[in-house]
N, C-alpha and C positions, 0 to 999 in steps of 0.2 A: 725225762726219764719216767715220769709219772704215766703219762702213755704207754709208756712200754709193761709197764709195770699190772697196767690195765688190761691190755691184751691179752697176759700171761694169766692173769685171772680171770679173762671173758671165756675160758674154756678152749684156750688154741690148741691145738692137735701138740700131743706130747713128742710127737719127732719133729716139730719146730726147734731148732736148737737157740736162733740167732733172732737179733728183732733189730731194722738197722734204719738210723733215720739219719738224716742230713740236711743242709744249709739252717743252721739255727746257728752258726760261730762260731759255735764251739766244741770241737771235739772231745770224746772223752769214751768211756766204756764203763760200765758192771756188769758184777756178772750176780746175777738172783738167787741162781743156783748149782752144786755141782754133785756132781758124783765121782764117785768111785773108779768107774768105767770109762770116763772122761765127757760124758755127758753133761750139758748145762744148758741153760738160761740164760743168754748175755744178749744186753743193751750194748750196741753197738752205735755213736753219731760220729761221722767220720765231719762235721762240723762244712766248714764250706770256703773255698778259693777262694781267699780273701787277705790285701794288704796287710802286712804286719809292721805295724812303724814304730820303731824302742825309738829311747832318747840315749844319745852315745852316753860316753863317759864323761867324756871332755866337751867338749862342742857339740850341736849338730844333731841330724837321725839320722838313723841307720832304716831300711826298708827290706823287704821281703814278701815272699808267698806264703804262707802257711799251707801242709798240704796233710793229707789223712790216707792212704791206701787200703782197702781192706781186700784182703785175698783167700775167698771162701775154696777149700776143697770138698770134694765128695770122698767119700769115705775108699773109695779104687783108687784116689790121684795120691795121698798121702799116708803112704802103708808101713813108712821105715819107723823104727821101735817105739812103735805107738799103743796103748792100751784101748781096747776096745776096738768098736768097729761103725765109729762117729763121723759126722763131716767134722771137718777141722780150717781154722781161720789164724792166717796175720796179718797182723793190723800194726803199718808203718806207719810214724808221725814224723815229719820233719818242716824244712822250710827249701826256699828255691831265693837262691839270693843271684839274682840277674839284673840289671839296669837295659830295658828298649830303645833304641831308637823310634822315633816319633815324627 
């Protein structure tokens, strides 16, 4: 996040909304700054495709994928009762619990 953090203060053109990094493990987001109008500043790491292995309850592990989606619009794709006239982002986190054949 420090990076990002950097950039936003190296002088980046102020219609830069988003700053988005990946495969570091771990996903997450801030946001820097907002406004009014629904403009901001957000650190976006959608982290990266990678094993998730808990320890059960009882016995055992449980596995999975960890997964990050981030779905950037332009300010024409996503017009319904929105303020202002911003690109706009969601960002889905979940997991993919499937067993391969091998």
């Amino acid at each position: 996040m420090k990076g990002a953090e950097q950039e936003w203060k190296s002088g980046l053109s102020p219609e830069f909304q988003y700053i988005v990094y990946g495969h570091t493990h771990e996903h997450k987001y801030s946001c820097f700054e907002g406004e009014v109008d629904g403009k901001v500043k957000m650190y976006i790491n959608t982290g990266t495709y990678l094993p998730l292995i808990q320890g059960a309850r009882q016995e055992g592990f449980s596995s999975a994928h960890q997964m990050t989606i981030a779905l950037f619009y332009r300010p024409d794709e996503d017009m319904r009762d929105k303020l202002g006239d911003t690109p706009t982002v969601d960002i889905w986190y979940g997991i993919k619990r499937k067993t391969y054949k091998v």
